[in-house]
C-alpha positions, 0 to 999 in steps of 0.5 A: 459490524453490519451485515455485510463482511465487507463493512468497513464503518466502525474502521480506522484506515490510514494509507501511506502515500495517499495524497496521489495516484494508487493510494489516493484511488485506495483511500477513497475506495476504503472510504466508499466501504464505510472507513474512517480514512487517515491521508498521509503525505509529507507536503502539508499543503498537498495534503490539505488539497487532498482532505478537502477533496474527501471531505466533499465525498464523505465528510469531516467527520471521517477523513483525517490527516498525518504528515511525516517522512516514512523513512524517519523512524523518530517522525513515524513514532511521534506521528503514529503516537498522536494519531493514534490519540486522535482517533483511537487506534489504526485499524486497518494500515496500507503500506502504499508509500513508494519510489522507482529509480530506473537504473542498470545494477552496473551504474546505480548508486548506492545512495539511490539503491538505498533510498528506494530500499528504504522508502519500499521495504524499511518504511513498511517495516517502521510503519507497520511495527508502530501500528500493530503495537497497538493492533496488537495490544486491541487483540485486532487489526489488518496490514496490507503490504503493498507489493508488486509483480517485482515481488516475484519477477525481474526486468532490467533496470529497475534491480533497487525496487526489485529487491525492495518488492521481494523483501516486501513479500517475505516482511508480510511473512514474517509479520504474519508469523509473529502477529497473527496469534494476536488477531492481527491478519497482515497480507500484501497486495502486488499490482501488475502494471498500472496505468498511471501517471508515474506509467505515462511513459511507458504506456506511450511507448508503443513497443512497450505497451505491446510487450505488456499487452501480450505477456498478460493474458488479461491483454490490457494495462491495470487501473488503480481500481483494480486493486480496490477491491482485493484491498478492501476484502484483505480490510474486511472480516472477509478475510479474519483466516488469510494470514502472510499472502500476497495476491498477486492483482496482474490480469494473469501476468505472474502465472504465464511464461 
């Protein structure tokens, strides 16, 4: 490590899902920090498009690619295998990958109820065990849970990824209480509501951009930028004592009624 606690050039960090939006913004401020950054996506070629790009910001040498399914535990197991031959080991592992269904309780399906479940909840669960085997076994590592403020408040509409964010608050726990012993520091991070295209909608909505802007106190959407920082402290060595927290990256909206 170099002088700064916030050093990040002798680490290995892959982000799920990082091919576009927060974790494309999380790869590239993880790279800015002096990382060694592994994209992930399930499109080879969206991938690619998204390597080049990095690649023209920091070189060949520090971006790396893994294609797979977060959801299928045989292609999670087979790809973290051969990444983790290819690189040496993770270091730092992002759980970003997600999905939204915005459906009332009364109509959603269980098929969609469960695929939101199994891409925010059970896919931070297979990714993260495979990772921190090794994390493990090094006597070192960092797991950055991706939650929401849904980790901690409900609106309707959205009850499938509310109950998959609030079962991401208390994974990050449960990782921390078995791993932390073995130097392995496991925090989440849980956006407030972010101007993004996924958001577009919504921020177009006049009456819900209004809600927004006044039930936060920051009085202003969030940028994925936002949450650059917290991410690359919880990466860092800046953070070797802080152990099963989510910090909550809301302009204040989680501690207001």
């Amino acid at each position: 490590m170099t002088g700064s606690l916030f050093d990040l050039s002798d680490r290995v960090a892959l982000v799920t899902g990082s091919t576009r939006g927060i974790g494309a913004v999380l790869a590239d401020g993880l790279a800015a920090a002096g990382a060694t950054v592994v994209l992930h996506g399930r499109d080879a070629a969206t991938l690619e498009t998204r390597r080049a790009e990095l690649v023209a910001q920091v070189g060949a040498e520090r971006v790396h690619t893994t294609c797979f399914d977060v959801t299928d535990h045989d292609a999670v197991v087979g790809a973290l295998a051969e990444l983790a031959d290819r690189t040496g080991g993770v270091d730092v592992l992002v759980n970003n990958a997600g999905v939204q269904h915005r459906e009332p309780l009364l109509e959603v399906s269980v098929e969609n109820f469960q695929k939101v479940l199994a891409t925010n909840l059970t896919a931070p669960f297979l990714v993260g065990r495979e990772v921190a085997r090794g994390m493990v076994e090094r006597g070192r590592g960092k797991i950055i849970n991706i939650g929401s403020v849904q980790s901690e408040l409900a609106r309707p509409t959205i009850g499938p990824y509310t109950a998959a964010k609030g079962g991401v608050r208390n994974l990050t726990r449960a990782m921390a209480a078995e791993w932390a012993g073995s130097g392995v520091q496991v925090n989440a991070i849980a956006p407030g509501y972010l101007e993004t295209a996924m958001t577009a909608a919504l921020v177009a909505d006049e009456t819900f951009d209004a809600w927004l802007r006044g039930r936060t106190p920051a009085g202003r959407w969030g940028t994925p930028q936002d949450v650059v920082g917290p991410v690359v402290w919880l990466a860092s060595a800046g953070s070797d004592y802080v152990s099963g927290q989510t910090i909550y990256v809301d302009g204040g909206m989680t501690v207001v009624v």
